[in-house]
N, C-alpha and C positions, 0 to 999 in steps of 0.2 A: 444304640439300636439293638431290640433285643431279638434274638433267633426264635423262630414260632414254626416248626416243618408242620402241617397240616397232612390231615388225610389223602393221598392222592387223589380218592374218590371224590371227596370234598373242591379239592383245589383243582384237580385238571380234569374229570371226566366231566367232563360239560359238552349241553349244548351247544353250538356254534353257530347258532340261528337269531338271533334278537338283540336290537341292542334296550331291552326291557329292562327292569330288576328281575331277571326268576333262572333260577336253578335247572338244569335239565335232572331229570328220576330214572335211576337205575329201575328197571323192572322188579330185582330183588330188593330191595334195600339193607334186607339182612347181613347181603352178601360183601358190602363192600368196603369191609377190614380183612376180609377173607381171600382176596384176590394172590393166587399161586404167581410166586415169578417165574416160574418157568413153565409154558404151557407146548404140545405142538399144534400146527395151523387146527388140525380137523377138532382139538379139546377146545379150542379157542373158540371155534363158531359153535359150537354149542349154547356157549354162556355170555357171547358178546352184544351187544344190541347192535341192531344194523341201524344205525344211525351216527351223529356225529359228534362218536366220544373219542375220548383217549384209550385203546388198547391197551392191555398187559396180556405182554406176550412177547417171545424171541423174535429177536427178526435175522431173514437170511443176511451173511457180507453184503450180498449183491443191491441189497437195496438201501445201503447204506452211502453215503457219499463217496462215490468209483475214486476221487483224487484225493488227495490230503495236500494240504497247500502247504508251502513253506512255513508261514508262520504258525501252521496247527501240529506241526515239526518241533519248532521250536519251545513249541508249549508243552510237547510229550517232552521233549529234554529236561524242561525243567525251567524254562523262562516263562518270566509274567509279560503277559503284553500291558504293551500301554495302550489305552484308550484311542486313539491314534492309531495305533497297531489292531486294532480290535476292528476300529473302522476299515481299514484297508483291507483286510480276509474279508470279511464279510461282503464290502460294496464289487470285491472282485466277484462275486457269483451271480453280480447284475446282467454281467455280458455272457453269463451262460445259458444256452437253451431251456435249460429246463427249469430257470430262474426267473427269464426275464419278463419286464414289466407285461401287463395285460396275460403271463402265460397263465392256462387254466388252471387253477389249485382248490379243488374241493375235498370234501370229505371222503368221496371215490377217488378223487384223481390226485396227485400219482402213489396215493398210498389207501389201502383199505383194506376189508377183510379178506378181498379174492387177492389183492394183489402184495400184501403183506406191509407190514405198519412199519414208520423210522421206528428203532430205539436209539434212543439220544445219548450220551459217552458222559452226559453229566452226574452220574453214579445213581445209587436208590436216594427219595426221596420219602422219609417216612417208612422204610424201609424195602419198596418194594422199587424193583427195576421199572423205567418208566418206556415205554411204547405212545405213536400217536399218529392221527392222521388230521388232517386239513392243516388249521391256523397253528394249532401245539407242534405239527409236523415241521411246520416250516420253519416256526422260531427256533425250533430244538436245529434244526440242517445251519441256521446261521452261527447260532452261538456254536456248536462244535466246531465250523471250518473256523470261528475266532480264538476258541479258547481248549479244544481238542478235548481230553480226557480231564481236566482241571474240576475238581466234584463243584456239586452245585449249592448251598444253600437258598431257601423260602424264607419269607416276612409277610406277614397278614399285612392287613391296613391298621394304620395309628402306630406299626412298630419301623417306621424307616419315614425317613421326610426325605424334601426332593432333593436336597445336596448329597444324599445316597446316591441316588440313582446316575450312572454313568452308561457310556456306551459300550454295546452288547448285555445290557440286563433288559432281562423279560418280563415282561408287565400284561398281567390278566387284567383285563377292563371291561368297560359294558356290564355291569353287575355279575362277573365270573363267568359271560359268555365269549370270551373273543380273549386270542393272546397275538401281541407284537411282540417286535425285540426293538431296541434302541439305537439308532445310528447315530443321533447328533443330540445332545445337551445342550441348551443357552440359556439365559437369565428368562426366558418368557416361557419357554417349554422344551417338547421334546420332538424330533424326528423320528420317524418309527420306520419300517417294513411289515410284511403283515401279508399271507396268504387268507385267502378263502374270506373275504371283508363280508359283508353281508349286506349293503346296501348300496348304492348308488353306483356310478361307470365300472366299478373296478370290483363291481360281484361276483363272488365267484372266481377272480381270478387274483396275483401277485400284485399288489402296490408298493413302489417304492416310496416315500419321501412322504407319505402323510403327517400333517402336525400337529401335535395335540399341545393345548395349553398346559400352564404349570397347573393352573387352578384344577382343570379337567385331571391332570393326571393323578392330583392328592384327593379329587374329588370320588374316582372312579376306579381307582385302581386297589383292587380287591386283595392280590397276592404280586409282591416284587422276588423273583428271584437273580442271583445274581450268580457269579462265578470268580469273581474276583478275591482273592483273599481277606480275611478278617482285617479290618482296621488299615485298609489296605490306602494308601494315598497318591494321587494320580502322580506322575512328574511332569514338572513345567514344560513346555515346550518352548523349549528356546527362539526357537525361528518361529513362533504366533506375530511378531508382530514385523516381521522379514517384510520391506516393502514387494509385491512383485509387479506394482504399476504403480505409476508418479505424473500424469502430465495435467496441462492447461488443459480448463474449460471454456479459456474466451473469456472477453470483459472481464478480467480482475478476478475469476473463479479457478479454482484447482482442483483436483479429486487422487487420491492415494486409495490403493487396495493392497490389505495385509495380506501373507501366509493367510491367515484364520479366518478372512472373509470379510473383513471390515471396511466398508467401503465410507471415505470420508471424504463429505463434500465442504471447501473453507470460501473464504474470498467474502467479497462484499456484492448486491446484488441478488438478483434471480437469476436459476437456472435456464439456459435455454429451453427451449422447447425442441420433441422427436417427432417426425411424423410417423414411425414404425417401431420397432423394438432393436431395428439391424442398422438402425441411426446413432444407435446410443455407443458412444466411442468406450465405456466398458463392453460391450455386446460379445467380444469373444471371452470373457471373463464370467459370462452373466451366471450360470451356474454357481460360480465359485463364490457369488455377494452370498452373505448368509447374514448382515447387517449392516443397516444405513445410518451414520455421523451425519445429521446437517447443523453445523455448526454457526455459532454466533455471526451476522454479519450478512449470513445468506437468506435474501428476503423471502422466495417463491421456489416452488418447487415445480420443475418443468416439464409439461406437458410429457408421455411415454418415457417417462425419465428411467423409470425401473420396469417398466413392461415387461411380464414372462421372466423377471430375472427372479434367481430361488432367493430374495430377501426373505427373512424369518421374526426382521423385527427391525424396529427403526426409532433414532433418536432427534428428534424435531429441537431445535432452539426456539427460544419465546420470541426471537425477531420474523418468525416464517409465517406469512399472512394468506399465501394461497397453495393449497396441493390442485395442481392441473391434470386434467382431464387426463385419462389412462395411467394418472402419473405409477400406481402399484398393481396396474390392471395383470390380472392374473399369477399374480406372482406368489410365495408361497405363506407370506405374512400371516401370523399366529395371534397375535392382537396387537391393537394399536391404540396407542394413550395419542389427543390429538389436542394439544395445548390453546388456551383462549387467545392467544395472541390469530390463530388463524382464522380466517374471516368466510373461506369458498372453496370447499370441495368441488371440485371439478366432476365434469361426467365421467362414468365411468372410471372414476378414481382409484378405486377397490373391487372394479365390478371380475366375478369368475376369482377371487382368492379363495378358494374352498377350504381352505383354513384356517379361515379367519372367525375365531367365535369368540374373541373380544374388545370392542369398539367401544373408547371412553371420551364423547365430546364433549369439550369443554364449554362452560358458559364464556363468551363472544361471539362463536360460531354462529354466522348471517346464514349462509346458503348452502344449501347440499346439492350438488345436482344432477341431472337428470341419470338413470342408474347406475348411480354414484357407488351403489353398494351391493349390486343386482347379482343376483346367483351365489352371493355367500351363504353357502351353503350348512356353514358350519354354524351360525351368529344365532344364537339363541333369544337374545335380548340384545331392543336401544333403547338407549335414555338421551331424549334431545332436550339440549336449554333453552331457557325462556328468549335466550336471545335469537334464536331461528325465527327468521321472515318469512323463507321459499323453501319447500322441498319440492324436488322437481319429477318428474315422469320416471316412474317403475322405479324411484331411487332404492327398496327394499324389495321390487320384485323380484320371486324365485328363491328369497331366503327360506328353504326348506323346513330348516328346522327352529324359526324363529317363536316362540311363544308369546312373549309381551313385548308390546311397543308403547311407552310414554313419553309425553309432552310436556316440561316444567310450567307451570303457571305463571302467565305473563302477559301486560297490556298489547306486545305485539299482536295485528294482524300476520295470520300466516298466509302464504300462497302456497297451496297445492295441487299436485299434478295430477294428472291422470294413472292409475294403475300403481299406484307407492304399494302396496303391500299383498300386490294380485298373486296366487299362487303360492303366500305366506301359511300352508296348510294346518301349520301347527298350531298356528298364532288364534291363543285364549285371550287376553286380553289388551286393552288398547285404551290410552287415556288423550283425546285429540285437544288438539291448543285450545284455549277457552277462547281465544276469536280465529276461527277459522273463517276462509272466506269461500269454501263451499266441498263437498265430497264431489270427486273425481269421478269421471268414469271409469269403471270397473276398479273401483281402489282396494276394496275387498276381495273381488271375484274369487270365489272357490279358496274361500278361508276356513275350511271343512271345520274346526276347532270353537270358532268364534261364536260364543253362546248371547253377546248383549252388546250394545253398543249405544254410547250416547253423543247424539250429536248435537254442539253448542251451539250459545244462541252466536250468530256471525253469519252462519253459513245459507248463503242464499241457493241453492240446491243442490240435490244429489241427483248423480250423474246415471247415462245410463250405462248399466249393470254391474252398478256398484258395489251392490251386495248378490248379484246373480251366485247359486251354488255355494251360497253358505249355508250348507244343510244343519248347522247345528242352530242357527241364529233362532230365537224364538220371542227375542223382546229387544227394542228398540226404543231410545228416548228422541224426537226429534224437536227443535225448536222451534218457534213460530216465526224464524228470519227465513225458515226455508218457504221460497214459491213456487219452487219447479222440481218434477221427479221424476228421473228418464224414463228412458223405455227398459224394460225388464232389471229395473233397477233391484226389483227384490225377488226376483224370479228364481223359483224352485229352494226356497227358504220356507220355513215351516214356521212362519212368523204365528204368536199367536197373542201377542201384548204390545200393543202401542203405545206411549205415556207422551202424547202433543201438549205444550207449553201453552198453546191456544186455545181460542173458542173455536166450537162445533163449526161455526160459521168460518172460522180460519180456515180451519181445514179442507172446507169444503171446496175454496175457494184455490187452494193449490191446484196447481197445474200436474196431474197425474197421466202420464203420455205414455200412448199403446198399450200395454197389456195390465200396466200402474197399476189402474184405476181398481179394476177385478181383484189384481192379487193382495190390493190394500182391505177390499171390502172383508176378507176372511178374519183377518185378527182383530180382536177386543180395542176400541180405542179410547182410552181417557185422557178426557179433555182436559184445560186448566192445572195440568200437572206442573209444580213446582219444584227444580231441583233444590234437593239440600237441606229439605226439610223436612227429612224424614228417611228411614233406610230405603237407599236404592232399591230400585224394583231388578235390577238387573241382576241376571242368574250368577249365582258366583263361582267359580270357576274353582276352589278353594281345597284343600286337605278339610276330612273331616277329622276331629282331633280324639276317635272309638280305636284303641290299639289293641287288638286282638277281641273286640267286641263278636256276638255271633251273631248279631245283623241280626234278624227274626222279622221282616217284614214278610204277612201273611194275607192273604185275599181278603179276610177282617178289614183289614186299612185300608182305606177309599183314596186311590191316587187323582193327580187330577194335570192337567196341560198334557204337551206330548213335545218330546225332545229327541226325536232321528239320530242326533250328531251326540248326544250325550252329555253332563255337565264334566268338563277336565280339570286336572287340577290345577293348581295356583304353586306355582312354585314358588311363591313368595310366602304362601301358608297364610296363615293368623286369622282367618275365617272360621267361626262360631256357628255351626247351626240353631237358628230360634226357635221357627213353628214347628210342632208336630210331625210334618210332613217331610221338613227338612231333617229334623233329628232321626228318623226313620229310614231315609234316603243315604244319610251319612254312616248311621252305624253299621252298615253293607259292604263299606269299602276296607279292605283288611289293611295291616302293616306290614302280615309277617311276610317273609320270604314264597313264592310263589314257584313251587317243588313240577315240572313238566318236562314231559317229553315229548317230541315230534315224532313221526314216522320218517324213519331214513328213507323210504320209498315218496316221501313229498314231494312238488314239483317247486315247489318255493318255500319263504322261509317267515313265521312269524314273529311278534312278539305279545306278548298277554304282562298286561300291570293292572294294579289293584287301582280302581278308580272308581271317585262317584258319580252317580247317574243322575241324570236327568228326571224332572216330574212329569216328565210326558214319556219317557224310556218306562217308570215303573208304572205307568197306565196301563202300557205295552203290556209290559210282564204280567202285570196280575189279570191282565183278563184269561189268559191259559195256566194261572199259579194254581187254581182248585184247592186240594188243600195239603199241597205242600207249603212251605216258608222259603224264603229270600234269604240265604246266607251268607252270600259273596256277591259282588259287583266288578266285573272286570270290563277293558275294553283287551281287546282281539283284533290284530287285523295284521295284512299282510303287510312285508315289508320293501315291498315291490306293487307296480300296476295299481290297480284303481283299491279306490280303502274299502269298498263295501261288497263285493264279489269277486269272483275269480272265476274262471272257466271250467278250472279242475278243484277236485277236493283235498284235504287236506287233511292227518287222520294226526291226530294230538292225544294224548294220554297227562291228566292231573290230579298229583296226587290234593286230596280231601282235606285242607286246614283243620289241623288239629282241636280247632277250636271247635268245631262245628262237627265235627268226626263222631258219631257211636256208632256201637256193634249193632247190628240190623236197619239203618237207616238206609235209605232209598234216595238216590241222586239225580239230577236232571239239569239239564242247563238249557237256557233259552236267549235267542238270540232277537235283537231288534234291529233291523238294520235301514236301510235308506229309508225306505217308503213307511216305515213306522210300523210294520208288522210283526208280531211275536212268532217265532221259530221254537218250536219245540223238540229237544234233542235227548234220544233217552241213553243209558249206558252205555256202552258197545262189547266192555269187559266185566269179568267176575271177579276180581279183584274187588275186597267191601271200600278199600280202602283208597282206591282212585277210580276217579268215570275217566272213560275214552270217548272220542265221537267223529265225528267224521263231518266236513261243511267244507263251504266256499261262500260260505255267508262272513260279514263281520257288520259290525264294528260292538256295539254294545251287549255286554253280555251277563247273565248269570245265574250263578248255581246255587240251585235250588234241592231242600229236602225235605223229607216224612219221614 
């Protein structure tokens, strides 16, 4: 592992606003190797930006941690903690007021310009003393009460893998917007802590115990710092596998819980079933599971088996053919491999694991069911085998940040529910079983992301509001098995391409109920359309593969559709743009690093990534382009409340891609948002070298110059 200390400025003074790819911008830029370690409070606000960086600057004793805990004692003497010892300092400031879960912790609060910044006891970094407030604030208050004055070293990404990482090292994530500290290590990921989060319940304020995968963390994590010594190696912990409970579970079953949290279930049989979580005879233990043994012999896994207990990971044998209803509901699981042997997720199985963002099911897997997986909120992607007959009711609803949903190809008919993927915002793409046996109601509803969709031939109809508020949807394949098509099934969708399987006279002949009828007559429909034999009409969702291109789409270029919601990308990549229009559309979208600043006066929090747009977005745009050019393609939006407005404004400052950058050009940026109207936004500042602007507009956006 090699040592890499980076520029403070680089590595900590970040934005703490977005979990995007983009950098926050010091005002100066010049200025930030130049940063004095010793400043006082009134030199300080002169040159500090009111927003939510990391300070340099002194800070008074007083606002330094008032207690120094026994073992941050023993680390100024001269003792190493163990890992173990690392955990125990640190989770004691859980029960402190000024600690505990949900307490407010922002960039104002309890540290800021008026109120004076932590500086952290883990030495200079890069040479310069380090100060901070919000999320850097709070990491630096846990690792001191663990490891006291012990100095610190930094490692960029690609110079430490994850058997480095132990607990109390600090980990910068979110593309160098957001820092944890690490409480707990295991073979699938990591436990963190983490003031000031940026998105969902715990905004804005202290979370304990969030869990990030391994993959996420070697994915995501930008800068590892640690404090533990060079080459340092943990000690065994003798009492890890200390039993501290041993009894029957009835019918031929047993269950043991180590020290370390191992909860192992043996015997022959299925598990009983719970009707609550205060049924489960570990239940005053339940905290302390941090992984699940189901060992050979034990068929089924029972009903509220693990409800609400903090499991983080679980080991299935190939004899276990059903997980029951509630059986991990809510609990703290980080991903789950779910072996072919098992035949039926139960309801609500998994549903409310907010940590859960990886889910690997196996080909046997029959049934999933009813929201079997609802509100995971972390689950980016599923991949379901050909062997699935039933998905049941909202089994993926709520999955917030899920982007692609796939179906292996296979002669099963599928049965599906109602609402599986309603409220899936994120979700760009979707590949549905090739015999389904009909679209649910509301199975899409308010899939803001979802730009195309083809439905197989199987499916005898789609339900109503199925696709209601999927503002990006703009093309739809449907088959000639469908007869029936609810009420406001495509309601407030900016459909503008049909591609029916059928004749004219099929179509005609569908059943389009209440308001159907009208919102089908708007979009283009071609009949006789054949999959497969020929490149999909459906918008691709794709990376365009222009890195550091300067985009140059100019009112010259004749756009054509309209796309509200915007084309998103494909996180799977390997998409080519062909025609004209698309190679145009793509080379807009940047790679590089995306350099921004918020106003610390905001009332919420954004994020801005490089994305390509839509043929109906650059309609938008060029009808207000005149005769500026298209340089950059971004989407914008909050990350909070509704994606396409906000009540209050927002005042953001970016700096101008180098690529596209000369001396005297002329900046603007233009926004398209729900309704498909172009926004025109001029400078705000003199600076040649970033626009500022000010909205409560979003989603689709870009900057434009002359």
């Amino acid at each position: 592992m090699k040592q890499r200390v980076l520029s403070v400025a680089l590595a900590l003074c970040l934005c703490v606003s977005s979990q995007s790819v983009s950098y926050a911008l010091p005002k100066d830029t010049s200025q930030q190797e130049e940063i004095p370690e010793e400043k006082s409070m009134e030199e300080a606000d002169d040159d500090v930006e009111k927003s939510a960086v990391v300070q340099k600057t002194t800070l008074r004793e007083e606002d330094i941690l008032s207690k120094e805990t026994s073992d941050e004692a023993a680390v100024r003497s001269g003792d190493i903690l163990s890992p173990s010892e690392a955990y125990e300092a640190m989770i004691a400031l859980k029960d402190q007021e000024a600690y505990k879960e949900g307490t407010t912790w922002t960039n104002e609060e309890p540290y800021s310009d008026a109120k004076g910044y932590y500086r952290w006891k883990g030495g200079p970094l890069d040479g310069k003393n380090i100060s901070a407030v919000g999320c850097v604030a709070f990491a630096f208050i846990l690792s001191d009460a663990a490891f006291g004055s012990l100095p610190a070293r930094m490692y960029s990404s690609g110079e430490f893998s994850f058997d480095d990482i132990k607990v109390g090292d600090i980990l910068r994530v979110n593309g160098d917007a957001h820092t944890v500290i690490v409480l707990e290590v295991s073979d699938v990921g990591v436990v963190v802590a983490e003031g000031n989060i940026s998105t969902g319940d715990h905004k804005g304020k202290v979370h304990w115990g969030r869990g990030i995968s391994k993959e996420e963390v070697m994915r995501d994590t930008s800068h590892y710092i640690t404090r533990y010594p060079e080459n340092y190696v943990p000690p065994e912990d003798p009492d890890a596998n200390e039993l501290i409970a041993d009894e029957s579970l009835g019918s031929g079953l047993a269950w043991k819980l180590t020290k370390a949290g191992t909860l192992t279930i043996s015997g022959k049989g299925a598990m009983p079933d719970f009707d609550k979580a205060a049924d489960q005879p570990w239940s005053n233990y339940a905290d302390k599971i941090r992984k699940v043994v189901i060992e050979d012999g034990v068929t089924g896994i029972g009903s509220g088996a693990f409800w609400d207990c903090g499991v983080i990971s679980a080991e299935f044998s190939a004899g276990v053919t059903t997980i029951g209803s509630n059986a991990f509901r809510g609990s703290q699981m980080i991903s789950a491999v779910i072996p072919g042997s098992v035949k039926t997720i139960g309801n609500s199985a998994f549903r409310d694991c907010k940590n859960l963002s990886s889910v690997k099911i196996s080909e046997g897997m029959e049934t999933i069911g009813s929201n079997a997986f609802r509100a995971c909120t972390a689950l980016d992607a599923i991949a379901l085998p050909a062997s699935i007959s039933e998905v049941g009711d909202a089994a993926f609803m709520d999955c917030t940040e899920m982007k692609s949903a796939a179906f292996a190809s296979g002669g099963r008919q599928v049965k599906m529910g109602d609402n599986v993927f309603t409220r899936c915002y994120k979700l760009m793409r979707v590949t549905l079983p090739e015999r389904i046996d009909r679209i649910g109601e509301g199975m899409f509803q308010n899939c803001l992301m979802l730009a195309g969709v083809e439905i197989p031939r199987g499916a005898e109809s789609i339900g109503g509001s199925a696709f209601a508020s999927c503002s990006g949807l703009t093309t739809i394949i449907i088959s000639d098995s469908v007869s029936t098509i609810g009420i406001a099934a495509f309601s407030a969708c900016p459909l503008k391409d049909i591609y029916f399987t059928g004749t004219e006279a099929q179509w005609r002949s569908i059943s389009k109920l209440g308001d159907t009828a009208s919102a089908l007559a708007k979009p283009t429909i071609h009949y006789n359309y054949t999959p497969g034999t020929g490149p999909s009409p459906l918008p691709e969702p794709g990376d365009g593969d222009n890195d550091n291109s300067t985009g140059g789409s100019s009112n010259n270029n004749t756009g054509s559709n309209h796309n509200s919601g915007g084309n998103n990308r494909d996180d799977s990549g390997g998409y080519t743009p062909k025609s004209p229009e698309e190679i145009k559309r793509y080379a807009c979208k940047g790679k590089e690093v995306i350099e921004y600043i918020p106003a610390g006066t905001n009332a919420y929090q954004i994020a801005i990534e490089n994305e390509v747009q839509g043929p109906l977005c650059f309609e938008a745009f060029e009808k207000v382009l005149g005769d500026y050019t298209i340089g950059r393609t971004y989407n914008i939006y909050p990350l909070s409340g509704t994606a396409y407005g906000m009540e209050k404004e927002i005042q953001v400052t970016m700096k101008i891609p180098s690529v596209i950058y000369k001396e005297n050009r002329e900046y603007k940026m233009i926004c398209v948002t729900k309704d498909g109207k172009p926004i025109l936004y001029g400078d705000l500042d003199s600076n040649p070298e970033t626009i500022t602007i000010k909205t409560n507009k979003f989603y689709a956006y870009a900057l434009i110059y002359k």
